[in-house]
C-alpha positions in Angstrom: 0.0 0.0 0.0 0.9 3.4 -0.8 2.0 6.3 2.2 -2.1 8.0 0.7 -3.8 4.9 1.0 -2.2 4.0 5.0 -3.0 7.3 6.0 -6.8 7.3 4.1 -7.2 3.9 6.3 -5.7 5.6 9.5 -8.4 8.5 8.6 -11.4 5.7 8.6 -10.2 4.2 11.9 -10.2 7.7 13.8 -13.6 8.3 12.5 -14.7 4.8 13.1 -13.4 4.8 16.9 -15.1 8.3 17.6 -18.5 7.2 16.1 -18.4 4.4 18.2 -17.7 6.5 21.4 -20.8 8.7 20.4 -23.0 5.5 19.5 -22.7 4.4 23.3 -24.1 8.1 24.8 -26.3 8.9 21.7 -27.9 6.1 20.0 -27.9 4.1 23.2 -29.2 6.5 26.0 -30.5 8.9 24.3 -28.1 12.0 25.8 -26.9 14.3 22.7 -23.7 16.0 23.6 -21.5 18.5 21.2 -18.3 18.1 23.6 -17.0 15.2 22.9 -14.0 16.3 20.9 -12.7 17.9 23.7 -12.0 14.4 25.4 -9.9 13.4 22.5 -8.2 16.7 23.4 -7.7 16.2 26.9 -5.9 12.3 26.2 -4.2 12.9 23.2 -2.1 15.8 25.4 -1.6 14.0 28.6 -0.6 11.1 27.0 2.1 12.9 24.9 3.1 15.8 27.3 3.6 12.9 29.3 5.8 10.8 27.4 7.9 13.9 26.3 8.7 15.5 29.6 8.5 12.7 32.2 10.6 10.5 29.7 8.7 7.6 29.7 7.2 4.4 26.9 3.9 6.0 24.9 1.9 3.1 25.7 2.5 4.2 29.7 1.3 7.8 28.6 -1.5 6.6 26.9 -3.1 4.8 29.8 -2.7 7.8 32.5 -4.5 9.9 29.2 -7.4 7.3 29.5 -7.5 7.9 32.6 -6.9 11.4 33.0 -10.3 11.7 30.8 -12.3 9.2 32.5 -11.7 11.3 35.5 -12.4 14.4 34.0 -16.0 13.0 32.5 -16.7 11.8 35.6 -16.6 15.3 37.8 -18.0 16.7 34.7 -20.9 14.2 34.7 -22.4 14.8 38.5 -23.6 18.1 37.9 -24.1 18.6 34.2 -26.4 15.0 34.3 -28.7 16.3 36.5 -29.7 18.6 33.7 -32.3 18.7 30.8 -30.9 17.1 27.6 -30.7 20.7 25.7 -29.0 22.3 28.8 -26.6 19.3 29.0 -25.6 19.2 24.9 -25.7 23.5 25.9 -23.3 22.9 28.2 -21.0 20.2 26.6 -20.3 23.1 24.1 -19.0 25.5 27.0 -16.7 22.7 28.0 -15.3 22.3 24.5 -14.7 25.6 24.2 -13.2 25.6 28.0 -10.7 22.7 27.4 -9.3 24.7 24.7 -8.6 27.5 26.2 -6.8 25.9 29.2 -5.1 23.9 26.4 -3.7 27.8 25.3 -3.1 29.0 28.8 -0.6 25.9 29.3 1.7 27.1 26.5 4.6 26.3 28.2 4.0 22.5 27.8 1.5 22.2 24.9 2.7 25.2 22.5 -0.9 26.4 22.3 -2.0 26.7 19.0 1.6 26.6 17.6 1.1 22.7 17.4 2.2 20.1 20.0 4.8 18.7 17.3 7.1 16.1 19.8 5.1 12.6 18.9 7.6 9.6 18.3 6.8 7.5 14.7 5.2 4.1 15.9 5.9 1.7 13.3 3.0 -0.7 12.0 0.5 2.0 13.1 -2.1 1.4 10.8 -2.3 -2.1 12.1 -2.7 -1.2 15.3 -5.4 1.2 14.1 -6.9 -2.0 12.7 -6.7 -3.7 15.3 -7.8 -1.5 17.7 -11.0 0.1 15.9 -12.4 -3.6 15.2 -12.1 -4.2 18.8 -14.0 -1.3 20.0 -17.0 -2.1 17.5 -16.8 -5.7 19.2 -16.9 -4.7 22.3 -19.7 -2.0 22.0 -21.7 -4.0 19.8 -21.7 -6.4 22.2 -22.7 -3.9 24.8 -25.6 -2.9 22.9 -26.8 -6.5 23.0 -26.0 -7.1 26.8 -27.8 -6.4 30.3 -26.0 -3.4 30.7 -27.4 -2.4 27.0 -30.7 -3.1 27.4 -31.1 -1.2 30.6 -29.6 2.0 28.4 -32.3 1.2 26.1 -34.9 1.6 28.4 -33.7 4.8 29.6 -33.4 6.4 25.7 -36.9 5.0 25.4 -38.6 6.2 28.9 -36.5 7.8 32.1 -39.6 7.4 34.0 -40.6 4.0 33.1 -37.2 3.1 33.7 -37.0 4.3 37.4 -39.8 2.8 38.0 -38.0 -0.6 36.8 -35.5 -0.2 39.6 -32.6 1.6 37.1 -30.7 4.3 38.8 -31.2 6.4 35.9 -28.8 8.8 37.4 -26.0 6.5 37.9 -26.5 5.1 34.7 -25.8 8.0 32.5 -22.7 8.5 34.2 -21.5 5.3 33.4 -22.4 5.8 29.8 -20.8 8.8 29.9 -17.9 8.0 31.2 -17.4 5.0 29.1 -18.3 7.1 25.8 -15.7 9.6 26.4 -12.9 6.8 27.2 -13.6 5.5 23.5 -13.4 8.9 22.4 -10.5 9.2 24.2 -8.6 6.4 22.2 -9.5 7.8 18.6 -7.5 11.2 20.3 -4.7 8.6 20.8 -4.5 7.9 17.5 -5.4 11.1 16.0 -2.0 12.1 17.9 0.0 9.1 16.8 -1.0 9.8 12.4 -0.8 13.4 12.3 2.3 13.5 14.9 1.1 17.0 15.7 -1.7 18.0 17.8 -3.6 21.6 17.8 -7.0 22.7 19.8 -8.5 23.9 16.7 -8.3 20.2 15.7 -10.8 19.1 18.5 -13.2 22.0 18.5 -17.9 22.0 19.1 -17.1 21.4 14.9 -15.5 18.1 15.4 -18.2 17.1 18.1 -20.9 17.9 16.0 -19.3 16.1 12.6 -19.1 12.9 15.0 -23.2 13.4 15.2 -23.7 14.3 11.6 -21.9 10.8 10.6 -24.2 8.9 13.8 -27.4 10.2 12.2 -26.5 10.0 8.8 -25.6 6.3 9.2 -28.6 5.4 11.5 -29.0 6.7 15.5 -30.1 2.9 16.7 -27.7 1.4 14.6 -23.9 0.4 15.2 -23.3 -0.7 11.1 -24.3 2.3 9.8 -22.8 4.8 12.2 -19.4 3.3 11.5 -19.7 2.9 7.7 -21.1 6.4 7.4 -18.4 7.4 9.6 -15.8 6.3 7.0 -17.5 7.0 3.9 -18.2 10.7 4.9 -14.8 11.0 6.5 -13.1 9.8 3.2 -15.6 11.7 0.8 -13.5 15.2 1.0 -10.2 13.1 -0.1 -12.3 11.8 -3.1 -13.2 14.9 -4.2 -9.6 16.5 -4.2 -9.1 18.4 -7.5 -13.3 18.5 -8.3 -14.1 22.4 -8.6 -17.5 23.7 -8.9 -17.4 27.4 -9.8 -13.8 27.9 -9.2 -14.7 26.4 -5.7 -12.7 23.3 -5.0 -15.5 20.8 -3.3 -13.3 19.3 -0.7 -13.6 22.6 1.4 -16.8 22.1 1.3 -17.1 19.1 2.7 -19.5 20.8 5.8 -22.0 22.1 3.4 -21.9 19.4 1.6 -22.6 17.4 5.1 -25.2 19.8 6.0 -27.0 18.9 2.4 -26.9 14.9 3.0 -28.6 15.4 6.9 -31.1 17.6 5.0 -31.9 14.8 2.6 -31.9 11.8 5.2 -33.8 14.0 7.5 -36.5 14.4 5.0 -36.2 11.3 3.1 -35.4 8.8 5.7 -35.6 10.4 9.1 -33.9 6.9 11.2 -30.9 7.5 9.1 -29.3 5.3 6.1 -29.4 1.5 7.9 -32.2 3.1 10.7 -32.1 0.2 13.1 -30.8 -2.9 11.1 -27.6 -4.2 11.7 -25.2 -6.0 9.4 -23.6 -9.3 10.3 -22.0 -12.3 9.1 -25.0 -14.6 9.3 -26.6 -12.0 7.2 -23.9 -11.3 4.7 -23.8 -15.5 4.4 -27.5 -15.6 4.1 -27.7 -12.9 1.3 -24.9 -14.4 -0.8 -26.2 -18.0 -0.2 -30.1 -16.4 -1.8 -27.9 -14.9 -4.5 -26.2 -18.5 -5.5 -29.1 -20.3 -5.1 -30.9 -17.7 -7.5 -28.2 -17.6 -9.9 -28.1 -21.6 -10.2 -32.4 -21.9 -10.7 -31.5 -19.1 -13.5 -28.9 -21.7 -15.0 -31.4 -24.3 -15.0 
């Protein structure tokens, strides 16, 4: 494979791992939130700060990250989750916007919007990238279908009815919270580890809200189609590259042009591209299996 196509895959997997993060909070309790960039922000910084001025192995650096941003969406969590939904996603903006600027006021470690620059090369990234995006679908897909899963359902569907089940619905969106912004955590990881420079512009409200374009463009209650609208939209810009319309290359348009397919779903298919289906290997088998069997009465 060519240096383009690595770094196009490395794109997908970023995309794919964020999606994911915002599947668990979004499609799967029901809390909308337009912050969520910020945590890539907070772990892709401690973990490289880290390994550049206390001298020690990235894969260390990466786990305090982790759990540098676990602990800041938990304190965040126990007063903002006793909100409304629309004052909660209001607020996740203000927090965006305040990891930032603390980002700029530490200057002396993260060279504000200069560009943290001191990321070693990891060799065999974009297998690791491979390896760790299919994981993260496994193991949230898997949470979708589990207790734990169900019991978010439930409290996306009905708060009250919920609480009246026994759920601590309070208890339970921090978890979800919490465990959404550790996957969103990772895909700042690797955001850090491709580009091998790291800015606060990069994981501004405008990131947050392209990870929720790509969830509801794909489907909100389903895991497929988030992730492969995650990738396709991702890599659309790169495929227009050198396509002008009116003088007006279309790759820098790539948010109109993302506010012009949520227009069209929204009208045309309002549960998103896949809504609530889910693609899997017993289906793929089954689908090719009609196909042969088709094909070979045809022959007859």
């Amino acid at each position: 494979m060519s240096s383009y196509q690595i770094s196009l895959i490395q794109l997908a997997c970023i995309s794919a791992i964020s999606v994911a993060g915002v599947f668990v909070m979004t499609s799967l309790a029901g809390m909308f939130s337009l912050g969520q960039a910020a945590y890539m922000s907070i772990c892709a910084y401690v973990t490289f700060c880290t390994a550049k001025f206390l001298d020690i192995p990235v894969l260390v650096s990466a786990i305090l990250g982790i759990a540098c941003s676990a602990a800041v969406a938990y304190i965040i969590s126990l007063p903002t989750l006793k909100l409304r939904n629309d004052y909660f996603a209001l607020l996740s903006v203000g927090f965006s916007n305040m990891v930032a600027s603390i980002v700029i006021l530490l200057e002396k470690w993260t060279n504000a919007a200069i560009g943290f620059s001191r990321i070693p090369k990891v060799e065999g990234l974009v297998w690791i990238m491979l390896g760790v995006t299919a994981l993260i679908i496994f193991m949230v897909r898997n949470l979708k279908y589990s207790r734990f899963g169900r019991m978010c359902i439930a409290l996306k569907n009905d708060p009250i009815a919920a609480r009246s089940f026994g759920i601590d619905v309070y208890r339970l969106k921090v978890k979800i919270y919490v465990l959404s912004s550790v996957i969103t955590a990772v895909a700042g990881i690797m955001y850090g580890l491709r580009t091998r420079v790291i800015m606060p512009d990069a994981f501004g409200w405008s990131a947050s809200a392209e990870m929720q374009i790509f969830l509801f463009f794909g489907g909100t209650n389903s895991l497929s189609g988030s992730v492969i609208s995650a990738v396709v939209l991702k890599l659309l810009p790169e495929f227009l590259r050198g396509i002008t319309v009116f003088g007006q290359s279309l790759q820098n348009a790539r948010t109109i042009l993302y506010c012009i397919l949520i227009i069209i779903v929204l009208n045309f298919r309002t549960q998103g591209i896949l809504g609530e289906h889910e693609i899997s290997f017993k289906g793929i088998k089954r689908l090719f299996g009609s196909r042969k069997g088709a094909s070979g009465k045809g022959n007859k």
